[in-house]
VEXSE-831082 format. One line per 3 residues: their letters; for each residue x, y, z of C-alpha. Coordinates in steps of 0.2 Angstrom, whole numbers, m for minus. Layout:
A = X:Y:Z ~ ...;
//
This chain:
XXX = m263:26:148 ~ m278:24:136 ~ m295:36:142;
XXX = m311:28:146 ~ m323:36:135 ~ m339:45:143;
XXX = m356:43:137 ~ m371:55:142 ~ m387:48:146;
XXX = m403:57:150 ~ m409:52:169 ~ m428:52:170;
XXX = m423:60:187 ~ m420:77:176 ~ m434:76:165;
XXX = m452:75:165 ~ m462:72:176 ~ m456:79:191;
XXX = m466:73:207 ~ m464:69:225 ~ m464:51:223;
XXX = m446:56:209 ~ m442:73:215 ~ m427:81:205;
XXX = m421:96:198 ~ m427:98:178 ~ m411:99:166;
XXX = m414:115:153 ~ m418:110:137 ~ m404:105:127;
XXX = m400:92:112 ~ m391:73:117 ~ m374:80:105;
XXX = m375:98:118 ~ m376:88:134 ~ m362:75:126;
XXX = m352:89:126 ~ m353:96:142 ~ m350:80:149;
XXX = m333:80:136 ~ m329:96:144 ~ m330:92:162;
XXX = m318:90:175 ~ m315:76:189 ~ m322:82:206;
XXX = m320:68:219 ~ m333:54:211 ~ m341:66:199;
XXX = m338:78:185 ~ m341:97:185 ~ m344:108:170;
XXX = m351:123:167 ~ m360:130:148 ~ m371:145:148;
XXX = m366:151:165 ~ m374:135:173 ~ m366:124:184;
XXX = m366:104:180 ~ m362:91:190 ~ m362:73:184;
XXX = m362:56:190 ~ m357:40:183 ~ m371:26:183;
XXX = m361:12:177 ~ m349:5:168 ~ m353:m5:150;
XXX = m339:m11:137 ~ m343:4:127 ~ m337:16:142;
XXX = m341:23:157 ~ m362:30:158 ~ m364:45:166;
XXX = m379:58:170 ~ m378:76:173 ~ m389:88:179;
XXX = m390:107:185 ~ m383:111:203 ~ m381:125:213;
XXX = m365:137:211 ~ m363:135:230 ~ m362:118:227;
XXX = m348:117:216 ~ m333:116:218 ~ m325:133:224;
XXX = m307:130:214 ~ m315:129:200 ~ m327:141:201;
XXX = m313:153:203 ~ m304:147:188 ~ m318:147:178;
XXX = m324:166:183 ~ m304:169:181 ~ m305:162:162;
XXX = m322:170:158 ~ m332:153:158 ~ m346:160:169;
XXX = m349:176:177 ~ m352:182:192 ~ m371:188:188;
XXX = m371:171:183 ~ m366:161:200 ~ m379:174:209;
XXX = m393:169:199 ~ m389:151:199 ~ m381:152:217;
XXX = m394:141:229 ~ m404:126:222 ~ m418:133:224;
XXX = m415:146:211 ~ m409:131:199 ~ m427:124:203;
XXX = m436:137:200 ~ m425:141:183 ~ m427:124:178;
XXX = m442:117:186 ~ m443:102:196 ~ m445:97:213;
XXX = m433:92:229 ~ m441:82:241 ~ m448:91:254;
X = m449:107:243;
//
């Protein structure tokens, strides 16, 4: 069974500007090849992907399909949002702490990490 290869592309959902007319949550800075890589690492949850780098969770979804691969976006989500399996494997394996998951734990506190803006908020 050949892999269908995963490409990251920004969505201007997760970058600036952030307004009520495109509320989103901003993605930290990082480079194209760092968030490639995240997207590499992640694992299928239902109809998205969930990874974790730097004691942040990711969730990412895919945007279409081209005949170079699949096109997918990520962006930061809340640690009670994730997945709870993994998040246990994760802690259990030492990928993220548990200072970590408080911090990040409500997507508010991703917001207000990040920057952004959810709609209503």
């Amino acid at each position: 069974m050949t892999s269908v290869k995963r490409i990251y592309e920004r969505s201007c959902r997760h970058s600036e500007p952030i307004t009520a007319q495109n509320p989103g949550v901003k993605c930290p800075p990082m480079s194209h090849s760092d968030a490639q890589k995240i997207l590499d690492s992640a694992e299928r949850v239902g109809n998205t992907l969930q990874a974790t780098h730097g004691g942040v969770g990711y969730v990412a979804r895919k945007t279409r399909t081209t005949k170079d691969g699949e096109i997918w976006h990520g962006y930061p989500e809340a640690w009670d949002k994730m997945d709870p399996n993994l998040k246990k494997r994760w802690l259990k394996e030492g990928l993220v702490r548990r200072r970590d998951i408080r911090h990040y734990k409500s997507r508010e506190k991703v917001r207000d990490a990040f920057g952004g803006r959810y709609v209503g908020g």
